[in-house]
C-alpha positions as CSV (number, residue, x, y, z in Angstrom):
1,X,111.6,-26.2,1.5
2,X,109.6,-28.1,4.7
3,X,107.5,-23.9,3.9
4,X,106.7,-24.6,0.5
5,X,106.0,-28.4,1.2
6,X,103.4,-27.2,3.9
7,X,102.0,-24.8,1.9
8,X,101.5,-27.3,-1.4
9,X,99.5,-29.9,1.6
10,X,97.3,-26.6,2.4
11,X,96.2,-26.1,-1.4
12,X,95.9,-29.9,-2.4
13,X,93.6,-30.4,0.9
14,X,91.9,-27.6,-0.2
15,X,91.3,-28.4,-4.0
16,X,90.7,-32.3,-2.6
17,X,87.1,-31.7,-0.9
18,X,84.5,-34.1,0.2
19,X,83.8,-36.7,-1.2
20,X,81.5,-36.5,-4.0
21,X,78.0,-39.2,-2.6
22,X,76.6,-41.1,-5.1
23,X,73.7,-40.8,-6.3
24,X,70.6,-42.4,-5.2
25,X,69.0,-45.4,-7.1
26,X,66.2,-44.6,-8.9
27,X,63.2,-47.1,-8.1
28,X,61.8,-48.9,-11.2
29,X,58.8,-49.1,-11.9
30,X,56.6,-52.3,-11.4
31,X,56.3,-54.5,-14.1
32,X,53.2,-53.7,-16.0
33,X,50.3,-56.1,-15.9
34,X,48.9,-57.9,-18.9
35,X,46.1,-55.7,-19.0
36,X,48.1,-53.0,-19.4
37,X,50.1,-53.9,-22.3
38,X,46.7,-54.8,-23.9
39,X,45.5,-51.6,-23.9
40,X,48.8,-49.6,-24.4
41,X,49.7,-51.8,-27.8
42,X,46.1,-52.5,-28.6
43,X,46.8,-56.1,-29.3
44,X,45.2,-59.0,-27.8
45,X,48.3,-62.0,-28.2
46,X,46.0,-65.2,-28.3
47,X,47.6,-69.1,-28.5
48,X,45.6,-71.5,-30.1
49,X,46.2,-75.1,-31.4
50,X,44.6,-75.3,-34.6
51,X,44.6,-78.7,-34.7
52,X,40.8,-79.1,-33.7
53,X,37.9,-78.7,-35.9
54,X,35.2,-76.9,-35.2
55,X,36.6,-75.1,-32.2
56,X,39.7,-73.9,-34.1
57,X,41.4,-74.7,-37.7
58,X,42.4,-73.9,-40.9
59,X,40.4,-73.9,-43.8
60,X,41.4,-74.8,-47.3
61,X,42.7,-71.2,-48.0
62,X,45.2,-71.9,-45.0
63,X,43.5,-69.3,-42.6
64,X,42.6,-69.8,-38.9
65,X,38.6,-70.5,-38.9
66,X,36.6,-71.9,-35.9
67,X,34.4,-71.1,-33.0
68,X,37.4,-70.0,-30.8
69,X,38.8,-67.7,-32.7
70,X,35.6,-66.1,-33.8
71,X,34.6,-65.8,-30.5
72,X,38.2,-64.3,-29.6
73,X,37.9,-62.0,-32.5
74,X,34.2,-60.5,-30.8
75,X,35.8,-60.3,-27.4
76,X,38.3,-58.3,-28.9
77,X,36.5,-56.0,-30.3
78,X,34.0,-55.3,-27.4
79,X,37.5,-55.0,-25.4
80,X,38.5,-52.4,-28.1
81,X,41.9,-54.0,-29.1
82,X,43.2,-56.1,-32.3
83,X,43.7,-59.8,-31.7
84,X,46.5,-61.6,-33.0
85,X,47.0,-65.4,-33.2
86,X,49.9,-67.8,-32.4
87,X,49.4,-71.4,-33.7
88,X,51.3,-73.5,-30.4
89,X,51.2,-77.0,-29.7
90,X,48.4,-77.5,-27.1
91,X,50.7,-78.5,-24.1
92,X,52.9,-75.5,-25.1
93,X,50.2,-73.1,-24.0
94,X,50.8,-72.8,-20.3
95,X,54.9,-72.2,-20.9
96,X,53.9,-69.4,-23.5
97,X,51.6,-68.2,-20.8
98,X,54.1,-68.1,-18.3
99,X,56.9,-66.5,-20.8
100,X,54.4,-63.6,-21.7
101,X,54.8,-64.7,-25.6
102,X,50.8,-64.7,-25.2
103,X,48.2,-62.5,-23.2
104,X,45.8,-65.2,-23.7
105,X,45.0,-69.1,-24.7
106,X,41.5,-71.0,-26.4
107,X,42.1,-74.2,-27.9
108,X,38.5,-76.0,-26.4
109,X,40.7,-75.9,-23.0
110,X,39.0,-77.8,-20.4
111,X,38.7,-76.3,-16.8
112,X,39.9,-78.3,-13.9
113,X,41.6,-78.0,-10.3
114,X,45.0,-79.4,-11.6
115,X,45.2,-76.4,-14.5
116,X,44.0,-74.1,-12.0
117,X,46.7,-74.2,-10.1
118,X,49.0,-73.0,-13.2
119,X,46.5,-70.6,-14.6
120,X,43.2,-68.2,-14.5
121,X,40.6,-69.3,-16.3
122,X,37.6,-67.0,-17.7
123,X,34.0,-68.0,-17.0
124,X,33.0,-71.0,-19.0
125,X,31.9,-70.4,-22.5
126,X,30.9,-74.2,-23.5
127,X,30.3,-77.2,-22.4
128,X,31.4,-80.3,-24.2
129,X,31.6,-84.1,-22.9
130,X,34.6,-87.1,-24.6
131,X,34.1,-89.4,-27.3
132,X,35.5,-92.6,-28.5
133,X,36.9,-92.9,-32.2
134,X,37.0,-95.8,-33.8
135,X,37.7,-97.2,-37.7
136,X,34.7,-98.4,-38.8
137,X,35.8,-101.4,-39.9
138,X,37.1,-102.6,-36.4
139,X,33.6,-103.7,-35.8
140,X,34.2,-102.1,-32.1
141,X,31.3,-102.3,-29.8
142,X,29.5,-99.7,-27.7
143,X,32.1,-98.6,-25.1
144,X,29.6,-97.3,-22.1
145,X,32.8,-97.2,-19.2
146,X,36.1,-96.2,-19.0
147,X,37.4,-99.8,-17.6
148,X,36.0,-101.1,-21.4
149,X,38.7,-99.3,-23.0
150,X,41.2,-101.5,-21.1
151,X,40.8,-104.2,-24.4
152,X,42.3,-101.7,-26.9
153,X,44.8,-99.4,-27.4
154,X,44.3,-95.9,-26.8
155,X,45.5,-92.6,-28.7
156,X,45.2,-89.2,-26.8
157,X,46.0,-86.0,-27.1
158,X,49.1,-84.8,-25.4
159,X,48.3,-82.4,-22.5
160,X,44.8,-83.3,-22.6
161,X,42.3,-83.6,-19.4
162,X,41.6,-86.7,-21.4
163,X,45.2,-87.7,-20.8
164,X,45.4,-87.5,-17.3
165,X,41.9,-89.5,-17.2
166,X,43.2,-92.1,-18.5
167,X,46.2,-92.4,-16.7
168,X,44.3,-92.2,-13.9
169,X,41.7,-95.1,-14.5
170,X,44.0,-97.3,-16.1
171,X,47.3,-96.7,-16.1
172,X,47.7,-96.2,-12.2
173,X,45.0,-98.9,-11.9
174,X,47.0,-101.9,-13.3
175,X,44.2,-102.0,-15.8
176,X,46.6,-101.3,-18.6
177,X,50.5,-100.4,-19.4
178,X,51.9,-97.0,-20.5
179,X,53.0,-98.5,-23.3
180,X,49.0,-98.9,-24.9
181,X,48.4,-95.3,-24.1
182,X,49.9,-93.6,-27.0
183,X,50.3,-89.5,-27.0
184,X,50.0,-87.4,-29.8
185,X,51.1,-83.4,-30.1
186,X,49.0,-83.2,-33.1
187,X,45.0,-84.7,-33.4
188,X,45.7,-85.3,-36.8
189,X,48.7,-87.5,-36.3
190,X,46.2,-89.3,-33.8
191,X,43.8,-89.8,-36.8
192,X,46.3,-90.6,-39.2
193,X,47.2,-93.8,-36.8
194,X,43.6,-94.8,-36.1
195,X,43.3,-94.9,-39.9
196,X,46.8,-97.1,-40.2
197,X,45.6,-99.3,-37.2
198,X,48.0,-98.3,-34.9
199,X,45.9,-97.9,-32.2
200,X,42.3,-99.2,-31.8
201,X,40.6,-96.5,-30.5
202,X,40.8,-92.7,-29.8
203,X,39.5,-90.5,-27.4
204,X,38.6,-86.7,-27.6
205,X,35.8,-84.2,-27.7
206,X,32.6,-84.9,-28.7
207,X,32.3,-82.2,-31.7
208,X,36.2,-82.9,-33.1
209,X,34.9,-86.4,-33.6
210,X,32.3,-85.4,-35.1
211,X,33.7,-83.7,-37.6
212,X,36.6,-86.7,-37.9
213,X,33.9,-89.1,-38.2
214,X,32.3,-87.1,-41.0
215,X,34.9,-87.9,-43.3
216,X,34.5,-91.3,-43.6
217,X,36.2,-94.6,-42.4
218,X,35.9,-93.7,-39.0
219,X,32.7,-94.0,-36.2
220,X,32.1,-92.9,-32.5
221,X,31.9,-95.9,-30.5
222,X,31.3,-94.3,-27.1
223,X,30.6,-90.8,-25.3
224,X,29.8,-88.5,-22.9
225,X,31.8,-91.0,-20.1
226,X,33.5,-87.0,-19.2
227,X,31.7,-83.6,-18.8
228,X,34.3,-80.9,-19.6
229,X,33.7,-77.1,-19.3
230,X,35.8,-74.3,-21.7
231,X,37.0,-71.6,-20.4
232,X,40.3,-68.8,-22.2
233,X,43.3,-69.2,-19.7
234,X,45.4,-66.6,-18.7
235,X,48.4,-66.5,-16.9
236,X,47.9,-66.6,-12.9
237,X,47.7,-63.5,-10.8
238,X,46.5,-61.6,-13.8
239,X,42.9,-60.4,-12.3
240,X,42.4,-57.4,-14.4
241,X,42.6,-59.3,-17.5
242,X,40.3,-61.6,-16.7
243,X,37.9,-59.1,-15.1
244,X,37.9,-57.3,-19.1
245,X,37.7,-60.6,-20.9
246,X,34.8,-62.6,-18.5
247,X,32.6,-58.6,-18.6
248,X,33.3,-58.8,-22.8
249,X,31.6,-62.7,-22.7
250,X,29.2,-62.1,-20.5
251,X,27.8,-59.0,-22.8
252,X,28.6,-61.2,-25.6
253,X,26.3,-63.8,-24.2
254,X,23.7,-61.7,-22.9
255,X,23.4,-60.1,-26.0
256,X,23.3,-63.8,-28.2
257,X,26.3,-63.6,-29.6
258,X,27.8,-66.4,-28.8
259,X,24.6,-68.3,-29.2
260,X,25.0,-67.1,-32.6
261,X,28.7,-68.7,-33.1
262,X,27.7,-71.7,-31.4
263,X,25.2,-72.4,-34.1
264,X,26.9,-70.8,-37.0
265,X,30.4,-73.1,-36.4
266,X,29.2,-76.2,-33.9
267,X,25.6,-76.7,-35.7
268,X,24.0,-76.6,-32.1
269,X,21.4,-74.8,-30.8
270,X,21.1,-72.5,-28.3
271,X,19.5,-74.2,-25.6
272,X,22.3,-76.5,-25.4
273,X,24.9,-74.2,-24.5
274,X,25.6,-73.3,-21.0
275,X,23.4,-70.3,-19.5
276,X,24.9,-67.1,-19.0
277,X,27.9,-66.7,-16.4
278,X,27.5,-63.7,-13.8
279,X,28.8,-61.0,-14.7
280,X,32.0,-60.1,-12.8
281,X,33.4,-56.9,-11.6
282,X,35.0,-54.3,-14.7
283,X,38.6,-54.2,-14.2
284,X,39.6,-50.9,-12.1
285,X,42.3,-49.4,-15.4
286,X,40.8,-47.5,-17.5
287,X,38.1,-49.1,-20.3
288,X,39.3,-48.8,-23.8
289,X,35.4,-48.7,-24.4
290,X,32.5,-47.5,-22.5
291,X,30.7,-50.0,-20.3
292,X,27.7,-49.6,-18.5
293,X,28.2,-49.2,-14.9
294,X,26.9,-51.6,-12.2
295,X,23.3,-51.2,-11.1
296,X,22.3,-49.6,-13.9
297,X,19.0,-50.7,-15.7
298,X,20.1,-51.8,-19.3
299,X,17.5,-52.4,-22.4
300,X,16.7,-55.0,-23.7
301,X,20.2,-56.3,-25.5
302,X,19.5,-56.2,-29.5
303,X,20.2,-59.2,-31.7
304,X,23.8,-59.3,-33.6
305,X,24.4,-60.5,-37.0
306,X,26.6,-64.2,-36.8
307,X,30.1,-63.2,-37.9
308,X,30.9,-65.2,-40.9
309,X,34.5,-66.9,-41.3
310,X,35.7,-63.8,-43.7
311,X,34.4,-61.2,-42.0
312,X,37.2,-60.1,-40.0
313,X,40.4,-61.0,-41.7
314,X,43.2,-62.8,-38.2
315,X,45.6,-60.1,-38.1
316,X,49.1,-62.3,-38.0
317,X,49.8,-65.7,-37.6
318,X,52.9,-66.3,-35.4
319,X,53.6,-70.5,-35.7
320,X,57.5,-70.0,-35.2
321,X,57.8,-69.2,-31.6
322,X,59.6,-71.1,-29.9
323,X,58.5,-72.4,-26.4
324,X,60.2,-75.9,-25.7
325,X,61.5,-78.6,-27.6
326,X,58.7,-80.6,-28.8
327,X,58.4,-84.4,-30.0
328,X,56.4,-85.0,-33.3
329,X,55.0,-87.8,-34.4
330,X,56.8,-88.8,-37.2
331,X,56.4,-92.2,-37.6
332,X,59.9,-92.9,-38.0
333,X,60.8,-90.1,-40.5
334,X,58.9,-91.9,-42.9
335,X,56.0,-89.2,-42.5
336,X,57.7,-85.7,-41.1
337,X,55.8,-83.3,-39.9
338,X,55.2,-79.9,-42.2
């Protein structure tokens, strides 16, 4: 028996083995950069806020018009890929950014250190400056400094630089309380209350009041108290992207198209639009189309036909992503928002 017990230990050690070793993690791969996904899908994700005619809005067929996206739709196309637009609240841009639910934001975005921080902006593309709305029947006078705004109060729109400039020169001055300075997600809701009296005066870009003040009842009482510059943002650390999109604008601009846009949707010339940017490095991932390579003599660039609002048909129209719980400006319930 103790034989047989022996012999049984024998076979079992035997049969038993080593120890089979586990097998070795496979390293995964870094995450791809936005670039990347651009050219492997094709598709350019851009965030607007089509709240603000000219730069970007819908016309009365409900499509997206505007400089922005027609300029987007040309740097797509030098860049080789299809655009597609998302419609986001203005302040939601940065988080949709940050979640990759877009490759890339215009919505008249103004450049400044505090943004700069959270994203990467593109060379500039426009320059623009503030102005003061009023109803014309407020009999406001000229408004020629910030402090004069301290008599009224104020509508803005939420996320704005515009915001934080007035916060700066009269909220945190004593000059007037956070309760006159009144925030609005959408421009429109902003104008709506100007109209109803709500609040005196409101203040935004120069062209976007414009347009507001074309349609009656309403009058610019004051400008250019702000210099703003436009640039796309993308989301930070993100250098080949930008490298593809600023090369794309600055052939776009050597070449007059954008000249082009700026007259055909902004009714300005082309002297008053910012010169040129240098042109920056071409990312280093392959080109999805040929570019010509630095130092090489180039002719003359040939003049472009201005893209009309129907010639290229925006691909799909995303409103319903959700970024962060948002407040509207409902006025109670008794106007919701649609």
């Amino acid at each position: 028996a103790i034989l047989t017990l022996l012999v049984m230990a024998v076979v079992l050690a035997a049969c038993g083995g080593a120890a089979t070793p586990l097998p070795e993690p496979t390293p995964t791969a870094a995450p791809a950069s936005a670039w990347e996904r651009i050219q492997e899908s094709g598709k350019l994700v851009v965030g607007t806020s089509a709240d603000y005619p000219p730069f970007e809005y819908y016309n009365a067929n409900f499509r997206l018009e505007g400089f922005d996206p027609a300029l987007i739709l040309e740097i797509a196309k030098v860049m080789g890929v299809e655009p597609e637009f998302k419609d986001i609240a203005f302040d939601g841009l940065t988080a949709a950014l940050d979640l990759e639910q877009i490759d890339i934001a215009i919505a008249a975005i103004s450049t400044n250190p505090e943004r700069a921080q959270a994203v990467d902006f593109s060379q500039i593309y426009y320059v623009s400056e503030d102005a003061i709305l009023a109803a014309a029947s407020a009999n406001i006078s000229t408004i020629n400094n910030v402090t004069e705004l301290a008599a009224y109060t104020i509508g803005v729109q939420k996320g704005s630089v515009y915001e934080q400039w007035l916060k700066d020169n009269l909220v945190e001055t004593g000059q007037i309380s956070a309760t006159s300075l009144f925030l609005y997600d959408d421009v429109e809701n902003a104008i709506r209350d100007l109209n109803d009296g709500r609040v005196n005066v409101l203040v935004l870009d120069l062209l976007p009041a414009q347009e507001f003040a074309a349609q009656g009842d309403l009058t610019i009482v004051g400008q250019g108290l702000n210099r703003q510059l436009y640039a796309m943002a993308m989301a930070k650390g993100e250098s080949e992207l930008q490298g593809a999109v600023n090369e794309a604008l600055f052939q776009l601009q050597s070449d007059g198209v954008v000249a082009k846009l700026a007259e055909q949707y902004l009714a300005i010339n082309s002297e008053d639009i910012l010169p040129t940017p240098e042109a920056t490095e071409a990312p280093p991932t392959p080109e999805p189309t040929a570019t010509t390579p630095a130092g090489t003599a180039t002719a003359p660039p040939t003049a472009t036909s201005a893209p009309t609002a129907t010639s290229a048909p925006i691909n799909c129209l995303d409103g319903m992503e959700y970024l962060a719980d948002l407040s509207y400006d409902d006025n109670n319930m008794t106007a919701p928002p649609v």
